[in-house]
GUZANU-303187 format. One line per field, with one value per residue (C-alpha): residue number from 0; residue in three letters; chain; x, y, z. Coordinates in steps of 0.1 Angstrom, whole numbers, plus 5000, padded with zeros to 4 digits. Each point is the difference from the previous one (the first is absolute). Layout:
REM residues N
i	NUM; ...
aa	ALA; ...
ch	A; ...
xx	X; ...
yy	Y; ...
zz	Z; ...
//
This chain:
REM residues 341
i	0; 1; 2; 3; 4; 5; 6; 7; 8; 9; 10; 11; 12; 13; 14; 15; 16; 17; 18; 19; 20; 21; 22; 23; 24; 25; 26; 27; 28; 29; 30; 31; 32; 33; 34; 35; 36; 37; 38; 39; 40; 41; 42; 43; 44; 45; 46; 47; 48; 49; 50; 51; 52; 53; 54; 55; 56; 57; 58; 59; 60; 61; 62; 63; 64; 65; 66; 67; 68; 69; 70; 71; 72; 73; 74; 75; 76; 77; 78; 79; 80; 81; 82; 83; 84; 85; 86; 87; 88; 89; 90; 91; 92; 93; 94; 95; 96; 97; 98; 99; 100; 101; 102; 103; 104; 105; 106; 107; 108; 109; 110; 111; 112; 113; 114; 115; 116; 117; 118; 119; 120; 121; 122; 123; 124; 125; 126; 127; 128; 129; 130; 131; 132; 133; 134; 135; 136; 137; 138; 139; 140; 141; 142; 143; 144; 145; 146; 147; 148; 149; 150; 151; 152; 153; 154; 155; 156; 157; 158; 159; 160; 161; 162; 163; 164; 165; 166; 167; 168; 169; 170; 171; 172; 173; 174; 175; 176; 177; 178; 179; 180; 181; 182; 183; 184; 185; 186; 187; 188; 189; 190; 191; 192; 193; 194; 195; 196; 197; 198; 199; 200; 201; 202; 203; 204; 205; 206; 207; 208; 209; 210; 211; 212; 213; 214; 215; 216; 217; 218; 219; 220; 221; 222; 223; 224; 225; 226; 227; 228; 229; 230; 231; 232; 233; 234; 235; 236; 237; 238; 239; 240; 241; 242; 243; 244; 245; 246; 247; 248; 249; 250; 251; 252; 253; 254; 255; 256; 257; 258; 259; 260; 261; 262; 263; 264; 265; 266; 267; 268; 269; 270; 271; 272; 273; 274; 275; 276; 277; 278; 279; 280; 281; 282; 283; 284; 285; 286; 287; 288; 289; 290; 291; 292; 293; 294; 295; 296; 297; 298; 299; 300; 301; 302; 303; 304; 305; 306; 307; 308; 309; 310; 311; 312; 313; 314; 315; 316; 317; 318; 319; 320; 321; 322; 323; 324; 325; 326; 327; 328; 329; 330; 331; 332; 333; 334; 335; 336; 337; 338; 339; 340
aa	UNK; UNK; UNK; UNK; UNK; UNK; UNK; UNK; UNK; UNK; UNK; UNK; UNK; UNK; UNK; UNK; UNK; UNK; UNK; UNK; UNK; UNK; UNK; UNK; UNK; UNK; UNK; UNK; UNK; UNK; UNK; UNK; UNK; UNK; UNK; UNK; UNK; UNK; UNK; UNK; UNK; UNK; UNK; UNK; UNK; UNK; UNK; UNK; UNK; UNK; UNK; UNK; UNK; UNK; UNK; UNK; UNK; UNK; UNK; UNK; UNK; UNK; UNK; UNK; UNK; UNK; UNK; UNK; UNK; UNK; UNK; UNK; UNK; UNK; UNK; UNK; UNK; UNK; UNK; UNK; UNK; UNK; UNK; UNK; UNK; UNK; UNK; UNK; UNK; UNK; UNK; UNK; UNK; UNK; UNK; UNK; UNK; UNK; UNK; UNK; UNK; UNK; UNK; UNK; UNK; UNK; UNK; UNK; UNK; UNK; UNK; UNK; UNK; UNK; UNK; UNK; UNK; UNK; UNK; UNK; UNK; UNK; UNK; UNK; UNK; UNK; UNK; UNK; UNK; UNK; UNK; UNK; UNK; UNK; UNK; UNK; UNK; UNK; UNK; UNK; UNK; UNK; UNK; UNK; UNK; UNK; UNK; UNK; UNK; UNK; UNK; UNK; UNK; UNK; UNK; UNK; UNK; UNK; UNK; UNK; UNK; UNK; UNK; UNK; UNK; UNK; UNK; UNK; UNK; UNK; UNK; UNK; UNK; UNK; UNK; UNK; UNK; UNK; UNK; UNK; UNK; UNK; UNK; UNK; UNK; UNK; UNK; UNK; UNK; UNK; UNK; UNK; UNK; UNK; UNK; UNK; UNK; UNK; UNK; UNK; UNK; UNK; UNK; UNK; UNK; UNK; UNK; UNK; UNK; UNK; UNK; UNK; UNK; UNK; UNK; UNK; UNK; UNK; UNK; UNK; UNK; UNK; UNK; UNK; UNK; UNK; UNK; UNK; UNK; UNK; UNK; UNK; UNK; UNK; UNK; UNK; UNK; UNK; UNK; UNK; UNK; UNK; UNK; UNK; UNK; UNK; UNK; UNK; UNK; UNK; UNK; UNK; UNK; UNK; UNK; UNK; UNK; UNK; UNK; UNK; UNK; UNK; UNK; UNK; UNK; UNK; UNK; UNK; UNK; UNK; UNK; UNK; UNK; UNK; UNK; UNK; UNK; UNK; UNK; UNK; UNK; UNK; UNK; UNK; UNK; UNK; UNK; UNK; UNK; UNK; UNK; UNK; UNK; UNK; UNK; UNK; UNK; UNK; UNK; UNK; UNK; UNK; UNK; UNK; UNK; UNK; UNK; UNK; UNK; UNK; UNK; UNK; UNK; UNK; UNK; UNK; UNK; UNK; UNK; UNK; UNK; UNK; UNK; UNK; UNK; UNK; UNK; UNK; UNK; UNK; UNK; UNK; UNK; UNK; UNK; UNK; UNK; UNK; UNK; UNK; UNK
ch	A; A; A; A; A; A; A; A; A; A; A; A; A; A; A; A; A; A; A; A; A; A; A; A; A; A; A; A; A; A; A; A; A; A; A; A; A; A; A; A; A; A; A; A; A; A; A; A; A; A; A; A; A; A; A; A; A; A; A; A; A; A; A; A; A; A; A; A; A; A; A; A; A; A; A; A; A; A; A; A; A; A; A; A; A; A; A; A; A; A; A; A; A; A; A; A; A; A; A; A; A; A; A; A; A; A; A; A; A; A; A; A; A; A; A; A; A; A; A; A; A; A; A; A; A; A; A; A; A; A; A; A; A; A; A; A; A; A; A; A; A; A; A; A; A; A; A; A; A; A; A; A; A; A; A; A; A; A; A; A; A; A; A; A; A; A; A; A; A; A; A; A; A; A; A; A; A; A; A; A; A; A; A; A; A; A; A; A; A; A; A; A; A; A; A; A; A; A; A; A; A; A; A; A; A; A; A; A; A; A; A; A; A; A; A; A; A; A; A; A; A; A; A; A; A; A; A; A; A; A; A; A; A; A; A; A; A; A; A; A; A; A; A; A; A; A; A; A; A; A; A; A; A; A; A; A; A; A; A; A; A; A; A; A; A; A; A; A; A; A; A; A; A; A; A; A; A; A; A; A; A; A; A; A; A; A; A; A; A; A; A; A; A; A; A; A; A; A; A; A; A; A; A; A; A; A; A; A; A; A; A; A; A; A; A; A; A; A; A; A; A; A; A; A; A; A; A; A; A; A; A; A; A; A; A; A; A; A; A; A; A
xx	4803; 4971; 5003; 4969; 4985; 4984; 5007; 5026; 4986; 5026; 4985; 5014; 4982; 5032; 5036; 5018; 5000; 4960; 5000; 4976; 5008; 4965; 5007; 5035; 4985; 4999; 4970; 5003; 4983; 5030; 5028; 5030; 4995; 5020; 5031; 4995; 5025; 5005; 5025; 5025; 4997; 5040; 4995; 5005; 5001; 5017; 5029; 5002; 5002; 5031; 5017; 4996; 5014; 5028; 5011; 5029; 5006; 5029; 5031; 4983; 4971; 5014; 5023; 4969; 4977; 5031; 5005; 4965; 4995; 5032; 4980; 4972; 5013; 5025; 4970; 4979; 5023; 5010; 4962; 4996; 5029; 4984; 4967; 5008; 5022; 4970; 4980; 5023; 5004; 4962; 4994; 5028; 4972; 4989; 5035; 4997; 4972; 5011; 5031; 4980; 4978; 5028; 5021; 4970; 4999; 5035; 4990; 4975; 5021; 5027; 4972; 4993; 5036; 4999; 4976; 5010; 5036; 4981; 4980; 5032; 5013; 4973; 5002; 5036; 4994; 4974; 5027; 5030; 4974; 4993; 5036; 5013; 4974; 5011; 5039; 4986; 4978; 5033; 5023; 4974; 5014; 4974; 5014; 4995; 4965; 4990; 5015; 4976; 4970; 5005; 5004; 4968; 4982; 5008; 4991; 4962; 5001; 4972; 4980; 4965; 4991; 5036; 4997; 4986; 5031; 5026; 4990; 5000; 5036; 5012; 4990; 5012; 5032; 5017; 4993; 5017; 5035; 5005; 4999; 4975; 4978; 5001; 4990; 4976; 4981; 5005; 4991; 4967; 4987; 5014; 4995; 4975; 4967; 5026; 4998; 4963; 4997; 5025; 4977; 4970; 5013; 5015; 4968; 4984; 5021; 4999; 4964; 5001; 5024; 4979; 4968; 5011; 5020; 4968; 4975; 5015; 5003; 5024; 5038; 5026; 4974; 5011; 5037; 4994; 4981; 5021; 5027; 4982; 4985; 5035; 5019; 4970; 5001; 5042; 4995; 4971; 5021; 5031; 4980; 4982; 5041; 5010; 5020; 4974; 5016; 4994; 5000; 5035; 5007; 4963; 5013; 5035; 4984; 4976; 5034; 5012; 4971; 4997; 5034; 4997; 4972; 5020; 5030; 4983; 4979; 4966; 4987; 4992; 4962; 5003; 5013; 4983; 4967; 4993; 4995; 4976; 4978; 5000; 4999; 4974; 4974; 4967; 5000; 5031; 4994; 4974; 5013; 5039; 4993; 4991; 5029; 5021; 4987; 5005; 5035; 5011; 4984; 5019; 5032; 4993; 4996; 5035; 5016; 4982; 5012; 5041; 4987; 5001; 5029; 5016; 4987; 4996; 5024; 5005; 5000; 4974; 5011; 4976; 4973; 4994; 5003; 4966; 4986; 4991; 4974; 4984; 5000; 4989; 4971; 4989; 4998; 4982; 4977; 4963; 5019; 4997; 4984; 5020; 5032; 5005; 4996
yy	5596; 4975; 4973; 4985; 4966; 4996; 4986; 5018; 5010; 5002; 5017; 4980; 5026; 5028; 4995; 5017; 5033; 5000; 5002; 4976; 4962; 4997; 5012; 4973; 4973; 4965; 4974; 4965; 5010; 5023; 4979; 4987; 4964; 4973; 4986; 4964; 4974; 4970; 4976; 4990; 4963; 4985; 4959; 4991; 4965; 4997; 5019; 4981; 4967; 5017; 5005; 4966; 4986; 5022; 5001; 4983; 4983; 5009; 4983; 4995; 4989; 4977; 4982; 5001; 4982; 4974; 4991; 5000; 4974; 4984; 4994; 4987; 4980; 4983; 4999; 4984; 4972; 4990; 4997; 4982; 4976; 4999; 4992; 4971; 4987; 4999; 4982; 4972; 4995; 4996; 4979; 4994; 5003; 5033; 5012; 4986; 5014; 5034; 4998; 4989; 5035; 5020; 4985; 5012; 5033; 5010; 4983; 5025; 5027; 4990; 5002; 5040; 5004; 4984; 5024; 5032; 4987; 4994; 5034; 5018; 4986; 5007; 5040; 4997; 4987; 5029; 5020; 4986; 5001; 5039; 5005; 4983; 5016; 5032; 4994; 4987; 5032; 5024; 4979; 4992; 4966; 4982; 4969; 5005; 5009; 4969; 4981; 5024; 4991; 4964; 4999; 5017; 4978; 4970; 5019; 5003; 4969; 4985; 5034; 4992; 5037; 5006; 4975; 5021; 5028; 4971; 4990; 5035; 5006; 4966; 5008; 5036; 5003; 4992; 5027; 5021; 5009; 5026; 4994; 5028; 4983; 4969; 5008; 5022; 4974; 4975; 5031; 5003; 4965; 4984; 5030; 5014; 4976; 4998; 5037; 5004; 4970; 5018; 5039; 4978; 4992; 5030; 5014; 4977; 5007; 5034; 4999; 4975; 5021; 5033; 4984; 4987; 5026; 5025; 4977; 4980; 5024; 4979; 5011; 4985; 4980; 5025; 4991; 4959; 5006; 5013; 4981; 4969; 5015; 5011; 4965; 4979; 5025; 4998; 4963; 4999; 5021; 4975; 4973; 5013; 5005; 4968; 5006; 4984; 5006; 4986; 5020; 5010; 5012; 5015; 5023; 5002; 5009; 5025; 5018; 5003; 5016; 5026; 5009; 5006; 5024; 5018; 5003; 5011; 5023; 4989; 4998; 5036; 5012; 5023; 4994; 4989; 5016; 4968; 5029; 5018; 4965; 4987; 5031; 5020; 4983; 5010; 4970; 5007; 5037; 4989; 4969; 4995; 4964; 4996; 5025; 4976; 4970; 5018; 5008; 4964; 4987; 5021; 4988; 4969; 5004; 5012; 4972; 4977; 5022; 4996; 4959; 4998; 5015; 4981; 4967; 5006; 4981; 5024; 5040; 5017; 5014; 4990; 5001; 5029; 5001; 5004; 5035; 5000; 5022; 4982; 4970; 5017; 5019; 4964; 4984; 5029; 5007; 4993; 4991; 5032; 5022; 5016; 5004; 5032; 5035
zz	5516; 5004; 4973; 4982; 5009; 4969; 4967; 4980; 4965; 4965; 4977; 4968; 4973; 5013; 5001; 5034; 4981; 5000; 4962; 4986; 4984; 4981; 4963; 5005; 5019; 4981; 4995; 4996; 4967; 4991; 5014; 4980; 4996; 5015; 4986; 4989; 5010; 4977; 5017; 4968; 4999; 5004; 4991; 5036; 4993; 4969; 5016; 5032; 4975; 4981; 5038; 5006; 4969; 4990; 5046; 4999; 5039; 5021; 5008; 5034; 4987; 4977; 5027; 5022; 4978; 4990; 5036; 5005; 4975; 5012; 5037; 4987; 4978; 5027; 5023; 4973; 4997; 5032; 5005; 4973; 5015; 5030; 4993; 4975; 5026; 5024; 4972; 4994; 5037; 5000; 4968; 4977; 4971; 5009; 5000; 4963; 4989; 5016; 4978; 4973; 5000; 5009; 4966; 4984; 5012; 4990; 4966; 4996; 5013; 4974; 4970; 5014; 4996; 4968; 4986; 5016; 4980; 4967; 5004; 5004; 4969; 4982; 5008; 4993; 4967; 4992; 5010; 4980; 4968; 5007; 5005; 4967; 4983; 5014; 4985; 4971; 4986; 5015; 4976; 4976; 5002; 4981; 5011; 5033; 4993; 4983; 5032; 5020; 4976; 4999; 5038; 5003; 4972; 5024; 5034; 4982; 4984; 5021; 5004; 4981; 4999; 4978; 4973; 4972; 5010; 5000; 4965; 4985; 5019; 4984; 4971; 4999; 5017; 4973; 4983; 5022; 4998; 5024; 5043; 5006; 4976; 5010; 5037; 4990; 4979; 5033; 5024; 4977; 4991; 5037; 5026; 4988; 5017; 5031; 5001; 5000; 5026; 5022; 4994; 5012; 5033; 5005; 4996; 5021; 5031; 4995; 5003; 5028; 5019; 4997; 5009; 5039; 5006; 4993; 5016; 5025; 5032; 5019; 5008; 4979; 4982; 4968; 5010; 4997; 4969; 4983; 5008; 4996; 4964; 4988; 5012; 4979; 4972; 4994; 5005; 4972; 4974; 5008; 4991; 4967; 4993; 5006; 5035; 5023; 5036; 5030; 5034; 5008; 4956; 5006; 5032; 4978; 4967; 5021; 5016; 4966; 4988; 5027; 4996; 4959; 5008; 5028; 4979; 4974; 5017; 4991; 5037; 5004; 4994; 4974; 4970; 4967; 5013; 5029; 5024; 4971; 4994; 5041; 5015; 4982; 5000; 5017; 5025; 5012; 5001; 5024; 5023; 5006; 4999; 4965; 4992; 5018; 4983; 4965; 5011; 5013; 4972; 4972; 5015; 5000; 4964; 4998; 5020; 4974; 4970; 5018; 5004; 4962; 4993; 5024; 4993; 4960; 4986; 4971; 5006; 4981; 4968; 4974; 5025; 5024; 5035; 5013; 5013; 5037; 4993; 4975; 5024; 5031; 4973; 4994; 5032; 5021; 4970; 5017; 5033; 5020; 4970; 4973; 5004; 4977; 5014
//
């Protein structure tokens, strides 16, 4: 059998029985349309910041970065040694004036430990307060509570912004003759101006936090934003408090916030309608990145909502906690459009 040389023609109108495909054949016109994708946005950043404050190191790491410190210490000094050595065998005056510098130095040094000491203190005191207050409203000791109050009157006593609420406390507290009532009138003429402080800049890092992480295009420039957002924005609400840190209680007070909101299981997108507010929107129906940014930034205003319950030194009772929606509503109103479905 002689085969053909020529093109070999399929007719695509029949199917191999020879019936015809015409009356079943589809047009682009007729077609089912195609699926649309959305990519969910997961707050990349925001949990890659949690990861790094709640990882606890290794035993290995641990030893490592001890020795480490050990070397370069020991190395450190016997440099030192040896190059004050070569000084005074120079000039006995340089040697001087390099000890003179160095003394200096370590005098400086000394004041950084001084105020990383006095910043712990202070957190420790905003603690004790919150704990005794705590005791107190569980016993309704009112004792206890007037300690609490007085300690708190003298914490504020050179806070400007309080002095009207100081007066009204001091001349209403002793009208009270219950524990619960007492705190709450302190909660309500005292907290109250240091809560709104603390919503503004929780706002204001939220909004901060969304904006580079849906502009700027760079990798892990979302990741150092919002740590560096959420480190400033626990420091702020420490100080509005009255537990100014330095840089070691700022990293310390930031672990112990992360780890409130993991145990307590506020870190998950989802709950109390976050997911509703960042995710629906019709920006980030449309770009991931401003989904992302929406995201990052409505966690951060959850970290800043755990900051002042940690750093409060009186847990809300008269006052309520603040929403997270009403905070993140607030902050991204007019930022990337509404906010509302």
């Amino acid at each position: 059998m002689k085969k053909s040389k020529g093109p070999v023609l399929i007719d695509l109108e029949t199917d191999a029985d020879g019936t015809s495909r015409k009356a079943t054949s589809e047009t682009p016109a007729t077609a089912p349309p195609v699926p649309e994708v959305i990519e969910v946005p997961t707050g990349r950043a925001m949990g890659t910041v949690t990861r790094l404050a709640t990882r606890r190191p290794s035993v290995l790491g641990r030893w490592f970065w001890r020795l480490l410190g050990a070397i370069i210490s020991f190395g450190l000094s016997l440099w030192t040694w040896d190059y004050l050595s070569g000084l005074f065998a120079r000039n006995t005056y340089l040697g001087y004036g390099a000890i003179v510098l160095l003394g200096l130095f370590l005098l400086v040094c000394l004041g950084i430990m001084m105020r990383e000491a006095a910043a712990f203190a202070r957190l420790r005191k905003l603690d004790e307060l919150k704990k005794t207050a705590q005791t107190a409203l569980a016993t309704a000791d009112l004792t206890r509570a007037r300690k609490v109050t007085d300690r708190l009157i003298l914490l504020y006593a050179e806070r400007d912004e309080l002095k009207w609420g100081r007066d009204k406390l001091t001349e209403q507290r002793n009208d009270q003759f219950d524990a619960d009532g007492l705190l709450g009138l302190t909660e309500t003429h005292l907290l109250a101006p240091l809560d709104g402080a603390a919503r503004l800049e929780i706002e204001a890092a939220a909004r901060r936090v969304a904006t580079v992480t849906a502009i700027v295009p760079l990798a892990f420039a979302d990741v150092v934003a919002a740590l560096t957002s959420n480190l400033s924005m626990i420091r702020r609400i420490a100080e509005i408090y009255g537990g100014r840190s330095g840089i070691l209680g700022n990293w310390r007070l930031t672990r112990t916030v992360i780890t409130h909101l993991v145990a307590t299981g506020a870190v998950a997108v989802g709950d109390d309608l976050i997911g509703t507010i960042a995710g629906g929107g019709v920006l980030s129906k449309l770009s991931r990145r401003f989904g992302e940014g929406m995201i990052n930034g409505a966690l951060t205003a959850r970290v800043g909502v755990a900051a002042m319950e940690v750093c409060r030194p009186l847990p809300f009772g008269q006052l309520k906690r603040p929403s997270v929606t009403s905070i993140i509503q607030r902050a991204f109103t007019g930022l990337f459009g509404s906010t509302r479905n």
